[in-house]
N, CA, C and O atoms as CSV, one atom per row, in Angstrom:
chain,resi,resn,atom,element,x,y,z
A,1,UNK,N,N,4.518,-118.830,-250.833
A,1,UNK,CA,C,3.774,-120.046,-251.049
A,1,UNK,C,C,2.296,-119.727,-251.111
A,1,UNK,O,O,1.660,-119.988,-250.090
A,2,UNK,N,N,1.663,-119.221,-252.105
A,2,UNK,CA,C,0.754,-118.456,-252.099
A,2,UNK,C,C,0.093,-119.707,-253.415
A,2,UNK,O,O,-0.508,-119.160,-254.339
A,3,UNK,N,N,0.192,-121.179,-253.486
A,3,UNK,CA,C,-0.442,-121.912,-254.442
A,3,UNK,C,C,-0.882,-122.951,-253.303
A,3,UNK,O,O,-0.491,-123.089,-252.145
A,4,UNK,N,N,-1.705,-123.531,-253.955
A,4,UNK,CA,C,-2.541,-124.807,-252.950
A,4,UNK,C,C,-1.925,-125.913,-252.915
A,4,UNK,O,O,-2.662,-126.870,-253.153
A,5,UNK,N,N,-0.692,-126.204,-252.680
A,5,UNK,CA,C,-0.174,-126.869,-252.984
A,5,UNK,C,C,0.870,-127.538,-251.803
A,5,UNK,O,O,1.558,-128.558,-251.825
A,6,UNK,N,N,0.570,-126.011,-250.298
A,6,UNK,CA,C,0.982,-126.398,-249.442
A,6,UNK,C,C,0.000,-126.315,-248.108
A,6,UNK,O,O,-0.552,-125.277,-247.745
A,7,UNK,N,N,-0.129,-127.723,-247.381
A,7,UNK,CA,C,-1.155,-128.153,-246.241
A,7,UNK,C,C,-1.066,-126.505,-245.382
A,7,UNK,O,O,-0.107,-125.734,-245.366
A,8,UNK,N,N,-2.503,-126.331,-244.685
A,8,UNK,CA,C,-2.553,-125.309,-244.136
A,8,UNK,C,C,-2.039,-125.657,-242.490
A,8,UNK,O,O,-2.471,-126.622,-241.860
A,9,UNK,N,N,-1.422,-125.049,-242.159
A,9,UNK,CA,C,-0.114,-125.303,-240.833
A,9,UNK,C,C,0.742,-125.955,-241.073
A,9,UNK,O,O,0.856,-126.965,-240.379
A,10,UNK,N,N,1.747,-125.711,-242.147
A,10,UNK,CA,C,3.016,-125.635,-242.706
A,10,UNK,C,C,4.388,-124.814,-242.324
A,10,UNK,O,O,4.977,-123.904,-242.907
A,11,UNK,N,N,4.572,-125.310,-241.460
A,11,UNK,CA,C,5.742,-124.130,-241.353
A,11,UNK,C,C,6.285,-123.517,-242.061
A,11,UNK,O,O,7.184,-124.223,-242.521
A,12,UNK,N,N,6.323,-122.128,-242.670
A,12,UNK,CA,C,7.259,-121.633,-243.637
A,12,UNK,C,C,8.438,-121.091,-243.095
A,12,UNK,O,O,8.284,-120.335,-242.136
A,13,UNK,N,N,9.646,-121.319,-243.516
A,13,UNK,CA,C,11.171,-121.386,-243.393
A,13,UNK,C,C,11.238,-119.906,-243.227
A,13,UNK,O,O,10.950,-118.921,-243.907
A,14,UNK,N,N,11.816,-120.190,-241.852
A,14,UNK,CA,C,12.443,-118.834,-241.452
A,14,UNK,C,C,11.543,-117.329,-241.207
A,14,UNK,O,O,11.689,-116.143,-241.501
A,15,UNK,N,N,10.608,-118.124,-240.533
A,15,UNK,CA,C,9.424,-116.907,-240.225
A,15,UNK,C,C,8.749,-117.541,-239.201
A,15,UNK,O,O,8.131,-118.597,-239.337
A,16,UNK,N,N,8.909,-116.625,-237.714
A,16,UNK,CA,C,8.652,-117.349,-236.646
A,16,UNK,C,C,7.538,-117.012,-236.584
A,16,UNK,O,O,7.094,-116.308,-237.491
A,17,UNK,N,N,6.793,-117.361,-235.604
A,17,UNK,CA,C,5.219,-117.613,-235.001
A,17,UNK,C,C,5.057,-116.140,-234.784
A,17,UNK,O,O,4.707,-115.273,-235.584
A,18,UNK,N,N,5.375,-116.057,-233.581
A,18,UNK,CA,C,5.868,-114.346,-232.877
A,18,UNK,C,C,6.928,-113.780,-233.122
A,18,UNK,O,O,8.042,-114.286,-233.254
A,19,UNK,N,N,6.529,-112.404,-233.213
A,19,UNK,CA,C,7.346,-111.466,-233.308
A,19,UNK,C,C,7.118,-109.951,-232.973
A,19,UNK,O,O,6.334,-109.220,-233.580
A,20,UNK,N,N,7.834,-109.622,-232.028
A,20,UNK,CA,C,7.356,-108.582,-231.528
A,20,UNK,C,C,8.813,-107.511,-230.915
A,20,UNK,O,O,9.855,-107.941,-230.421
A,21,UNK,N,N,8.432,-106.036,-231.156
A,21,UNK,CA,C,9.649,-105.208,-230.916
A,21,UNK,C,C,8.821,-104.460,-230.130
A,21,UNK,O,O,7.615,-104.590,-230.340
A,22,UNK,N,N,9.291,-103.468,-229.003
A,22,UNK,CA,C,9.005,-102.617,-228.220
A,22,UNK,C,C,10.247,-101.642,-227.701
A,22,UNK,O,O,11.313,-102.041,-227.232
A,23,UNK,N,N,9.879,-100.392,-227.885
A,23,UNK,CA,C,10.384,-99.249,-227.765
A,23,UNK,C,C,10.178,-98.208,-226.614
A,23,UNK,O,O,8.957,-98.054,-226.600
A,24,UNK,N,N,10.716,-97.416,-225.648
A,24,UNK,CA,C,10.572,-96.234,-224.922
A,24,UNK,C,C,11.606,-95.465,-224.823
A,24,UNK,O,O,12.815,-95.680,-224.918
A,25,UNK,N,N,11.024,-94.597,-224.632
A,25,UNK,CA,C,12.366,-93.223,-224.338
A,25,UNK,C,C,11.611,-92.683,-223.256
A,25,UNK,O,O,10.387,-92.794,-223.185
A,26,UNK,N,N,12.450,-91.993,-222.257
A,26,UNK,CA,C,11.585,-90.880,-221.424
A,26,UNK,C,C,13.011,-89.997,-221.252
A,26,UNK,O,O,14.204,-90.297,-221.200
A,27,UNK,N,N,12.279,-88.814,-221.197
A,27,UNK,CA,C,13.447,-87.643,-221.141
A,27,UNK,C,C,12.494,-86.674,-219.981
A,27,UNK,O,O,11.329,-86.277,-219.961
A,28,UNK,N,N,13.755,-86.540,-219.002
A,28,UNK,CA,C,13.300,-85.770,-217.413
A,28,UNK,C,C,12.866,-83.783,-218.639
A,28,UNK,O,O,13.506,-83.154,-219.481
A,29,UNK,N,N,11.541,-83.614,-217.989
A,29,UNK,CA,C,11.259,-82.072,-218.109
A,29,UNK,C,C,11.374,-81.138,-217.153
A,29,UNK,O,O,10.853,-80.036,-217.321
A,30,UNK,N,N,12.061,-81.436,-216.030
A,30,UNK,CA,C,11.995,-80.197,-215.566
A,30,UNK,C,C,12.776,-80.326,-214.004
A,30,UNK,O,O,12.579,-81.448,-213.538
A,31,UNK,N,N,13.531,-79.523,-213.181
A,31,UNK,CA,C,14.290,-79.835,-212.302
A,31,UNK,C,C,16.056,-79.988,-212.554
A,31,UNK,O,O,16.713,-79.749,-213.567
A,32,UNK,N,N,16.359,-80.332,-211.613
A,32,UNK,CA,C,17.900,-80.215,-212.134
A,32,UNK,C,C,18.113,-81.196,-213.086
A,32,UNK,O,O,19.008,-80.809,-213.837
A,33,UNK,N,N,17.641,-82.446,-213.444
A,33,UNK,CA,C,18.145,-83.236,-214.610
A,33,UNK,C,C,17.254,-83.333,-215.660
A,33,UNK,O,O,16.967,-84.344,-216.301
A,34,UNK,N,N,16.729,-81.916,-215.823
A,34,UNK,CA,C,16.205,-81.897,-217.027
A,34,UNK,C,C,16.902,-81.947,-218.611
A,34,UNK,O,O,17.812,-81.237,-219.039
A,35,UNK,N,N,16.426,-82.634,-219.057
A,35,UNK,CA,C,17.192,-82.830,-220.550
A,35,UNK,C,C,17.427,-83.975,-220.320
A,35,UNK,O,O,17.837,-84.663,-221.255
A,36,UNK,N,N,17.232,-84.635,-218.868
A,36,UNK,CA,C,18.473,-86.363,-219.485
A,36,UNK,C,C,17.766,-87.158,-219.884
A,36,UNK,O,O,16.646,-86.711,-219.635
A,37,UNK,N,N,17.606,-88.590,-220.622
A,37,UNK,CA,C,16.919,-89.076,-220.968
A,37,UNK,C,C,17.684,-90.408,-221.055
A,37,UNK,O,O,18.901,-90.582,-221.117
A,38,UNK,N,N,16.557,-91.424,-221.043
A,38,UNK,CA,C,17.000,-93.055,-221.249
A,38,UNK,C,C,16.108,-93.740,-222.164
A,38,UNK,O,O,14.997,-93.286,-222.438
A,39,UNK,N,N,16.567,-94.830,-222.648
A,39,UNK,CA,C,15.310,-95.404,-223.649
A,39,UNK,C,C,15.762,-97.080,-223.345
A,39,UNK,O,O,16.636,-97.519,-222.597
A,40,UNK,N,N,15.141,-97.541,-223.919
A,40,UNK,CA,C,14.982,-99.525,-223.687
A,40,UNK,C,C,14.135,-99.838,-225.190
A,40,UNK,O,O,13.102,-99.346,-225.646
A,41,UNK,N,N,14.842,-100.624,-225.588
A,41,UNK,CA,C,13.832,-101.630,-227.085
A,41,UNK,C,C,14.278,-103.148,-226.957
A,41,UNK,O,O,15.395,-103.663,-227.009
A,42,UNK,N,N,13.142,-103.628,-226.792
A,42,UNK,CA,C,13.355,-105.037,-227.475
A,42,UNK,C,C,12.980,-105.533,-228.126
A,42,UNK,O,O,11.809,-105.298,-228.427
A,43,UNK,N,N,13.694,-106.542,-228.784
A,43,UNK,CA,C,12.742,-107.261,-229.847
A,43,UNK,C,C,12.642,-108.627,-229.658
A,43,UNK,O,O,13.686,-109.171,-229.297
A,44,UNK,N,N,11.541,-109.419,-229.823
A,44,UNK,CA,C,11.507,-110.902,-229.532
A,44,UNK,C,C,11.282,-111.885,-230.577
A,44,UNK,O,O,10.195,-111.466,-230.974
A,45,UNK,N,N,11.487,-112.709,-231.172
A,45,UNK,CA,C,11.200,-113.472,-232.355
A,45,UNK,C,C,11.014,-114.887,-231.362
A,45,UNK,O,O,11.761,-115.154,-230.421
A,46,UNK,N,N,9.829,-115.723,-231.808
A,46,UNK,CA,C,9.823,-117.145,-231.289
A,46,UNK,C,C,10.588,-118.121,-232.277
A,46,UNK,O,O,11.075,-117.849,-233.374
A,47,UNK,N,N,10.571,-118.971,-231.800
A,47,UNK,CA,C,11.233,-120.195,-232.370
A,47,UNK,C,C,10.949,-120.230,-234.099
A,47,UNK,O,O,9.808,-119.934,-234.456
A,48,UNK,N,N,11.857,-120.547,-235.046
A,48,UNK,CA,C,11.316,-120.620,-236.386
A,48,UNK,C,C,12.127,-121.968,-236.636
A,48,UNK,O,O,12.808,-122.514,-235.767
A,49,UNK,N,N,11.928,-122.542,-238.247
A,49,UNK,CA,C,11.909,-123.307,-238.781
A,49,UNK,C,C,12.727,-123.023,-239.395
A,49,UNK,O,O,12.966,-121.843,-239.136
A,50,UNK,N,N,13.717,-123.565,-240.492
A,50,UNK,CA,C,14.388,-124.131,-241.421
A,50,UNK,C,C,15.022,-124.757,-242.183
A,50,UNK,O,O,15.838,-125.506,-241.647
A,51,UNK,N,N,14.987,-124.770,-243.367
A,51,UNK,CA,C,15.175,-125.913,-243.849
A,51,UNK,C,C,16.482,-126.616,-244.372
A,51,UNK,O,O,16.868,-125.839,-245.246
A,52,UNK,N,N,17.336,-127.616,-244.319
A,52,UNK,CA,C,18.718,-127.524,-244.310
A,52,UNK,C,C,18.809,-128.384,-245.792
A,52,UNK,O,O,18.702,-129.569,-246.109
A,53,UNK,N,N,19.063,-127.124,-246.498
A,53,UNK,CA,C,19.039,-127.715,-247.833
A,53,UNK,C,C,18.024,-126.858,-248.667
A,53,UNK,O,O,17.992,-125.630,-248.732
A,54,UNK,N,N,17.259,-127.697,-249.246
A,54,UNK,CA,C,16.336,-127.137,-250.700
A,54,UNK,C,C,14.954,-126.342,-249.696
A,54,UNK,O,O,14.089,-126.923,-249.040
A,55,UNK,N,N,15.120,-125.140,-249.852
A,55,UNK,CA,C,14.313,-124.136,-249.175
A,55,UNK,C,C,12.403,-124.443,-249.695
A,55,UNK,O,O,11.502,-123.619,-249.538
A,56,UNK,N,N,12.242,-126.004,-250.379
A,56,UNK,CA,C,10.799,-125.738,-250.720
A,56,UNK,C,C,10.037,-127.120,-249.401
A,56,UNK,O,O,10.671,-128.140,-249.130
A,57,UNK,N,N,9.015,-126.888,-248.949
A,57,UNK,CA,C,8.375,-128.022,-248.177
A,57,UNK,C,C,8.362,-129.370,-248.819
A,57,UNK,O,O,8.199,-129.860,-249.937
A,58,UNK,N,N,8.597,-129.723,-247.658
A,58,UNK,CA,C,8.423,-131.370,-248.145
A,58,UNK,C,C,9.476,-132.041,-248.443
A,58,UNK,O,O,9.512,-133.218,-248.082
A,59,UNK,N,N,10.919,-131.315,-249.382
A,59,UNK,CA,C,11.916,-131.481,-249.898
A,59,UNK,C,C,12.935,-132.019,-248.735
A,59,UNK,O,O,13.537,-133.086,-248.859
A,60,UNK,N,N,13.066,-131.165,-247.587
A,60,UNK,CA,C,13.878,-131.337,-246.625
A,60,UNK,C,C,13.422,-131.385,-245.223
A,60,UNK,O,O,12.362,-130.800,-245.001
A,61,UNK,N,N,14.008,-131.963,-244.235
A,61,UNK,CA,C,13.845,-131.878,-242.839
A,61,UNK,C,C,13.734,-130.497,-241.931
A,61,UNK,O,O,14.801,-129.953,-241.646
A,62,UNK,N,N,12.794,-130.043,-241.575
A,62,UNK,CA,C,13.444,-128.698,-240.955
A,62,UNK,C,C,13.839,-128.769,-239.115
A,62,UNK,O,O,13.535,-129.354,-238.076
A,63,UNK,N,N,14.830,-127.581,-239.745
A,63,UNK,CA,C,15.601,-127.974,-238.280
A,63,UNK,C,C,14.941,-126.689,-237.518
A,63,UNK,O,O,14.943,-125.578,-238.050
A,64,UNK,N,N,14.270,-126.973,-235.986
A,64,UNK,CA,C,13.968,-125.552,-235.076
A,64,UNK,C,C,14.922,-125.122,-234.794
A,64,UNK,O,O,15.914,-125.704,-234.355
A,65,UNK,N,N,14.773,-124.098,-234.990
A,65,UNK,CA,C,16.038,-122.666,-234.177
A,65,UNK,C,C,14.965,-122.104,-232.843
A,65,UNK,O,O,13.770,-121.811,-232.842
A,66,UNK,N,N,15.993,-122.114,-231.773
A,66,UNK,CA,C,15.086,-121.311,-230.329
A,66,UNK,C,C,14.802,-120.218,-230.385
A,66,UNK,O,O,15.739,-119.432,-230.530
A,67,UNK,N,N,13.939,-119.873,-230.331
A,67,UNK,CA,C,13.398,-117.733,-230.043
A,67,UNK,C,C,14.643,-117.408,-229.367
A,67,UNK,O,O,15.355,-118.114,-228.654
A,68,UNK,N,N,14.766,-116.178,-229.740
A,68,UNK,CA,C,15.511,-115.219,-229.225
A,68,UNK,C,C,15.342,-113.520,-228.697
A,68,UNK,O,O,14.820,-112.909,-229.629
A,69,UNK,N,N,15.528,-112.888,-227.896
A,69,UNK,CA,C,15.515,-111.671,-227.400
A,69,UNK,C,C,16.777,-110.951,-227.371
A,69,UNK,O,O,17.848,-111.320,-226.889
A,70,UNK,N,N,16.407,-109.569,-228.123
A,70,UNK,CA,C,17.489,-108.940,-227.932
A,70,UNK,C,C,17.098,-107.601,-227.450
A,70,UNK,O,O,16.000,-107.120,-227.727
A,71,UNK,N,N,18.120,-106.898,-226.622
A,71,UNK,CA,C,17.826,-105.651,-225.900
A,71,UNK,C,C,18.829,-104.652,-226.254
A,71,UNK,O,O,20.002,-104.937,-226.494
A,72,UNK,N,N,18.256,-103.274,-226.285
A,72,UNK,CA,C,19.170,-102.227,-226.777
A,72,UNK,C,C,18.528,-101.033,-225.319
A,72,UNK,O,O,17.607,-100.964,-224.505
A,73,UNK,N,N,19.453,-100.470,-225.642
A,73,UNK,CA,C,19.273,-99.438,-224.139
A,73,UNK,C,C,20.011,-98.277,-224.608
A,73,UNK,O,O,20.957,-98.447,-225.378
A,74,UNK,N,N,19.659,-97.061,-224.205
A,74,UNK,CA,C,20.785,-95.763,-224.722
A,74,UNK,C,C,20.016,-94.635,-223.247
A,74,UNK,O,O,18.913,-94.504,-222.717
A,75,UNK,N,N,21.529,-93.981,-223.085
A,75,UNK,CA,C,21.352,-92.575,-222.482
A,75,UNK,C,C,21.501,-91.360,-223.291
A,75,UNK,O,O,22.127,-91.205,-224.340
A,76,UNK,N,N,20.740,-90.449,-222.540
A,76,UNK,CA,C,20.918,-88.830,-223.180
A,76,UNK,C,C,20.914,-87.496,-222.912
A,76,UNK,O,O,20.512,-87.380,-221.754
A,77,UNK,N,N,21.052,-86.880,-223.183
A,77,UNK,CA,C,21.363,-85.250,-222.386
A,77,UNK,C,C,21.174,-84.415,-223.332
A,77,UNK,O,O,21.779,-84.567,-224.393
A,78,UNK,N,N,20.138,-83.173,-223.112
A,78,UNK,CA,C,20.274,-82.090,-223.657
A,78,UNK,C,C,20.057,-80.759,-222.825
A,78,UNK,O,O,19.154,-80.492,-222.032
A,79,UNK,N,N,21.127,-80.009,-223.224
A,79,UNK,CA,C,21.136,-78.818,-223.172
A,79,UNK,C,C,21.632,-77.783,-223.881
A,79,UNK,O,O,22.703,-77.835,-224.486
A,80,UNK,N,N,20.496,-76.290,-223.821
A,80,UNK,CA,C,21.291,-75.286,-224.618
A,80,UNK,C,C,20.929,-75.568,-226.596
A,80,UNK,O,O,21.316,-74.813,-227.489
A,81,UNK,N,N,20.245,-76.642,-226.749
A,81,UNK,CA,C,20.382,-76.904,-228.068
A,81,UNK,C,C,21.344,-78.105,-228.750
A,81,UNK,O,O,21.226,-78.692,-229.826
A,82,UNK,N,N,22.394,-78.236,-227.629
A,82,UNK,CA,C,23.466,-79.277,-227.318
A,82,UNK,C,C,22.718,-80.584,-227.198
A,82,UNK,O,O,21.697,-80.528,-226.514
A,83,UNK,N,N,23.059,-81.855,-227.781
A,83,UNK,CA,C,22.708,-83.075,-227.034
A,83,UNK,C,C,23.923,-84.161,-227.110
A,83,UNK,O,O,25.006,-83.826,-227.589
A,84,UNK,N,N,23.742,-85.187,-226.724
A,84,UNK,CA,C,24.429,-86.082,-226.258
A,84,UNK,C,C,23.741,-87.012,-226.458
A,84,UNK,O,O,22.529,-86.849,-226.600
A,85,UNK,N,N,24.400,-88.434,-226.537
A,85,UNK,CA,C,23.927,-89.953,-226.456
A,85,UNK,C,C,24.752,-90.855,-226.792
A,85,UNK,O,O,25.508,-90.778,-227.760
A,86,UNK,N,N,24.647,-92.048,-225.794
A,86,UNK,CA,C,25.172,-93.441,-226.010
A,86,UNK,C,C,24.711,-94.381,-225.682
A,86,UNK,O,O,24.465,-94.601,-224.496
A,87,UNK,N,N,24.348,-95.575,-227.052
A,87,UNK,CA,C,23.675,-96.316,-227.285
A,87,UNK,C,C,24.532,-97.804,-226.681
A,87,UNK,O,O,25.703,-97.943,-226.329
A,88,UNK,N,N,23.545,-98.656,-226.735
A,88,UNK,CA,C,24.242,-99.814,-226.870
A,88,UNK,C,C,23.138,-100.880,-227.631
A,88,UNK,O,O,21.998,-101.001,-227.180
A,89,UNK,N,N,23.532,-101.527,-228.654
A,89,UNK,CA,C,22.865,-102.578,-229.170
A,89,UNK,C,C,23.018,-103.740,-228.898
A,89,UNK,O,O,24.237,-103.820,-228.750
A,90,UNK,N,N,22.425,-105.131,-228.657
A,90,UNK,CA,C,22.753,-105.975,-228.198
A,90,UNK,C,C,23.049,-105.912,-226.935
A,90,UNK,O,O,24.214,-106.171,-226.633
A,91,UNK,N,N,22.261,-105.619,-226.056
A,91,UNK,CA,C,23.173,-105.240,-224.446
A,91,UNK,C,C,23.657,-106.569,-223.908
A,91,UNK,O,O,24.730,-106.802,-223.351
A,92,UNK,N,N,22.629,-107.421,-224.189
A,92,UNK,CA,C,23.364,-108.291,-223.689
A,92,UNK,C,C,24.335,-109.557,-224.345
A,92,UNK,O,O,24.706,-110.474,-223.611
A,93,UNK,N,N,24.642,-109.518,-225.547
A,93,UNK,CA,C,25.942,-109.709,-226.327
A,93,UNK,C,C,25.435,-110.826,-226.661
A,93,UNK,O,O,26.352,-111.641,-226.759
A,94,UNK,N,N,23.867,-111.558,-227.018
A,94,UNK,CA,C,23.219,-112.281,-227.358
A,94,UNK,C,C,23.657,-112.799,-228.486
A,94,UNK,O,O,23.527,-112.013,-229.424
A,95,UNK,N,N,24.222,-114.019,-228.824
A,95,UNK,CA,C,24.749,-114.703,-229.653
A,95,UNK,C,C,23.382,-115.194,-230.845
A,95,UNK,O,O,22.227,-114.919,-230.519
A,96,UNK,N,N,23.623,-115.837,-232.047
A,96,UNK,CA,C,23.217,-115.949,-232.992
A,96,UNK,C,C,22.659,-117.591,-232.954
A,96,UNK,O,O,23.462,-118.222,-232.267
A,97,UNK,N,N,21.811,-118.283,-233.343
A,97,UNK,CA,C,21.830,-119.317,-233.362
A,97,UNK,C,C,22.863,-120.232,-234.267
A,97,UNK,O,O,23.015,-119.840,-235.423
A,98,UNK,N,N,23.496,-121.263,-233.911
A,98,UNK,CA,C,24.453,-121.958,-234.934
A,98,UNK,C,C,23.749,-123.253,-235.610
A,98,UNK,O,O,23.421,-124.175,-234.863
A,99,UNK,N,N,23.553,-123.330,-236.741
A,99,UNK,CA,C,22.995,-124.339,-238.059
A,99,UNK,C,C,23.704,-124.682,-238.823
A,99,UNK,O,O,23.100,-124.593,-239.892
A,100,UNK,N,N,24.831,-125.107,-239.017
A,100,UNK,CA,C,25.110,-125.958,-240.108
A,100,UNK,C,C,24.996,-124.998,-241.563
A,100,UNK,O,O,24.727,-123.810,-241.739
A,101,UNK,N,N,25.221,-125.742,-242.182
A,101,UNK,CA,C,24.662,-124.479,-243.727
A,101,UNK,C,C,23.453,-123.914,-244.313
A,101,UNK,O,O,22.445,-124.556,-244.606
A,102,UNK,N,N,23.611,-122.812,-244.444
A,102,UNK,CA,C,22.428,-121.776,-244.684
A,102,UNK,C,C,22.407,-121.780,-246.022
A,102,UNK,O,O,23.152,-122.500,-246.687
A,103,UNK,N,N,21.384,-120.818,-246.617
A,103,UNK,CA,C,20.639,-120.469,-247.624
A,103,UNK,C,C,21.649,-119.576,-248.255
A,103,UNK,O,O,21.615,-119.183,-249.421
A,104,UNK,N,N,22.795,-119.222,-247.118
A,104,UNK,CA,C,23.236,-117.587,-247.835
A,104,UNK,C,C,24.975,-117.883,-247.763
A,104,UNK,O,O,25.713,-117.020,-247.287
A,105,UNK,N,N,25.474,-119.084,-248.247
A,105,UNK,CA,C,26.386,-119.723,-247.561
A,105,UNK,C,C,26.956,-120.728,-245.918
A,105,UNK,O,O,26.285,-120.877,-244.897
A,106,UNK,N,N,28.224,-121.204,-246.171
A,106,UNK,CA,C,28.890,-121.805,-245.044
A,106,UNK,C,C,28.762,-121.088,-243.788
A,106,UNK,O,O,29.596,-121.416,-242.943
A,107,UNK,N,N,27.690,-119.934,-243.354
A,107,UNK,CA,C,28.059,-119.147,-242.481
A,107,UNK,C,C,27.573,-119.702,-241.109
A,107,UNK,O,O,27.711,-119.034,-240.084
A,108,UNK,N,N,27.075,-120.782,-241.109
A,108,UNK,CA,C,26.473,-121.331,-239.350
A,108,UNK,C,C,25.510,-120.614,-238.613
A,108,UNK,O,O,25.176,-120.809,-237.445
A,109,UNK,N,N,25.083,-119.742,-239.426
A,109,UNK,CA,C,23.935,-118.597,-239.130
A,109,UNK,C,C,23.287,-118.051,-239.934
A,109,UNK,O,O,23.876,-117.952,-241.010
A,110,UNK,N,N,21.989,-117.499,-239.905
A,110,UNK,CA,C,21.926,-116.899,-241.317
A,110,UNK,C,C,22.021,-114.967,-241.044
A,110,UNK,O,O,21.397,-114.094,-240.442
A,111,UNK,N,N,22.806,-115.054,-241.623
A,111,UNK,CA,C,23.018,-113.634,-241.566
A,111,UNK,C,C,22.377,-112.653,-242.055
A,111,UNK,O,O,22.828,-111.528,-241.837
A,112,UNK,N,N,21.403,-112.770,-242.685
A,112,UNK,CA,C,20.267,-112.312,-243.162
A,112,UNK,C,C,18.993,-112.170,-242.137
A,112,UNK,O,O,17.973,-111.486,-242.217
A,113,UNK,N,N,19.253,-112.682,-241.583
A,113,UNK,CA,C,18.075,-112.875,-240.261
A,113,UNK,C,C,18.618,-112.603,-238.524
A,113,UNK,O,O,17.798,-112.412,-237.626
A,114,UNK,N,N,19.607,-112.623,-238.370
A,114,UNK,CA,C,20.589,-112.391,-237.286
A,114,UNK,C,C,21.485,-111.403,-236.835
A,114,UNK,O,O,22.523,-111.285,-237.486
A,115,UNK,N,N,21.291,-110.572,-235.739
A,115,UNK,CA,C,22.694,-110.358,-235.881
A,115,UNK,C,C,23.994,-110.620,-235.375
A,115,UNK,O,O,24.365,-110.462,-234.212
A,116,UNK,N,N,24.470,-110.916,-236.068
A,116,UNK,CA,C,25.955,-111.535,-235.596
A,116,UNK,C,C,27.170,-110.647,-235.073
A,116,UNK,O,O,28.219,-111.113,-234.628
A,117,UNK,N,N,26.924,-109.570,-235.171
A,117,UNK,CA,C,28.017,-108.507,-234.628
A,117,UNK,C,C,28.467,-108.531,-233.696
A,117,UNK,O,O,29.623,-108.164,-233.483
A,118,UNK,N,N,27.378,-109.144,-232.530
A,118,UNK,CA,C,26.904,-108.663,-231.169
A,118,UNK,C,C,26.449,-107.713,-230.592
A,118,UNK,O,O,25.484,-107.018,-230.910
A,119,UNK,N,N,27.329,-107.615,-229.453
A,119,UNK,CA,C,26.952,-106.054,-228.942
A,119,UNK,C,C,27.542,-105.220,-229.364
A,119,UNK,O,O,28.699,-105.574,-229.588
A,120,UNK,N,N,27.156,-103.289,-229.841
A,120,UNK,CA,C,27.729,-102.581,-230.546
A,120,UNK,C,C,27.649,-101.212,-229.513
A,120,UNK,O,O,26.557,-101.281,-228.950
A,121,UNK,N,N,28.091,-100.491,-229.240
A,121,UNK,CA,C,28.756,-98.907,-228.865
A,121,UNK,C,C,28.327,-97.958,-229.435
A,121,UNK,O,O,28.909,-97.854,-230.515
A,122,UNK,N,N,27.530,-97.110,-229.274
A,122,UNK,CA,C,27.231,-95.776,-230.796
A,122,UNK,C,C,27.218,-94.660,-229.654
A,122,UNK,O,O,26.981,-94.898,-228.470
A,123,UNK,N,N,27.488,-93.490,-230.157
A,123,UNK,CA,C,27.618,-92.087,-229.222
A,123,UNK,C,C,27.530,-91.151,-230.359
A,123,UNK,O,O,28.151,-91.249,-231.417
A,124,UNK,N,N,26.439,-89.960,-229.924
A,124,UNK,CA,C,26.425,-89.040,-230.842
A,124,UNK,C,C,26.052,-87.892,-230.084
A,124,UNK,O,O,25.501,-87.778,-228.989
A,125,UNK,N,N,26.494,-87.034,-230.950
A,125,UNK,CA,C,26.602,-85.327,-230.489
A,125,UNK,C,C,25.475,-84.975,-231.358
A,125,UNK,O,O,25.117,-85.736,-232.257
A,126,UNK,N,N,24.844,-83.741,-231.102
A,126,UNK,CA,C,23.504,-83.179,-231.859
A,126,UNK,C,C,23.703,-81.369,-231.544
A,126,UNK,O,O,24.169,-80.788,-230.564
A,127,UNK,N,N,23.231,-80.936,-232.607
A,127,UNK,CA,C,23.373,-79.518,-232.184
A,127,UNK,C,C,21.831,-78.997,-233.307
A,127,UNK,O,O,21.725,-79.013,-234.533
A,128,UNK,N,N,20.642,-78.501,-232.019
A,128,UNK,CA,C,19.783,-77.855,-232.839
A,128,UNK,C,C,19.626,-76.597,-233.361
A,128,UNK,O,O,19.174,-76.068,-232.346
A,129,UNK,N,N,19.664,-75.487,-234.386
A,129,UNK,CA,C,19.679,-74.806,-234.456
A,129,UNK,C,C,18.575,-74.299,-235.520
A,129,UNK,O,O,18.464,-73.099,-235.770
């Protein structure tokens, strides 16, 4: 919406206020649990807007969707060149907001913006050489 055509503090559909992700890892250097490591990310989105129906202002009512937080966490181990890790996404199995019909079909969410999977499992082996 880049024409003058829309009032300035307009909500635009599906783009929240805030948004913010944060990341760490720390991996032990030295002592008996050297190599292990943990990490934490989250990401936060505030409350957004959308529109139920014709995606242009003015056209339709928009409905708020609540901010949401999601957290991912993983462990790790290396040794020898060897590593290890298991992730988890979604730790806490943070559900999707439900809307009525979307932009991208009947889906009650937009799946384009969400994730709907939930929480997910990942484990991986590493070998440096």
């Amino acid at each position: 919406y880049l024409t003058g055509d829309v009032p300035a503090g307009t909500w635009l559909p599906n783009i929240p206020k805030h948004n913010a992700t944060v990341f760490g890892r720390y991996v032990v250097q030295s002592g008996p649990l050297a190599g292990a490591g943990a990490s934490l990310g989250v990401l936060y989105n505030s409350e957004r807007r959308v529109y139920d129906g014709y995606p242009y202002p003015g056209n339709d009512p928009l409905i708020r969707l609540n901010g949401y937080m999601l957290v991912d966490a993983g462990l790790s181990y290396e040794i020898g060149g060897w590593g290890i890790q298991l992730n988890v996404n979604n730790l806490f199995d943070k559900q999707p907001p439900i809307f009525g019909t979307t932009l991208v079909g009947d889906a009650n969410t937009d799946v384009s913006l969400y994730d709907t999977i939930g929480r997910r499992y990942f484990m991986g082996v590493s070998l440096k050489f």
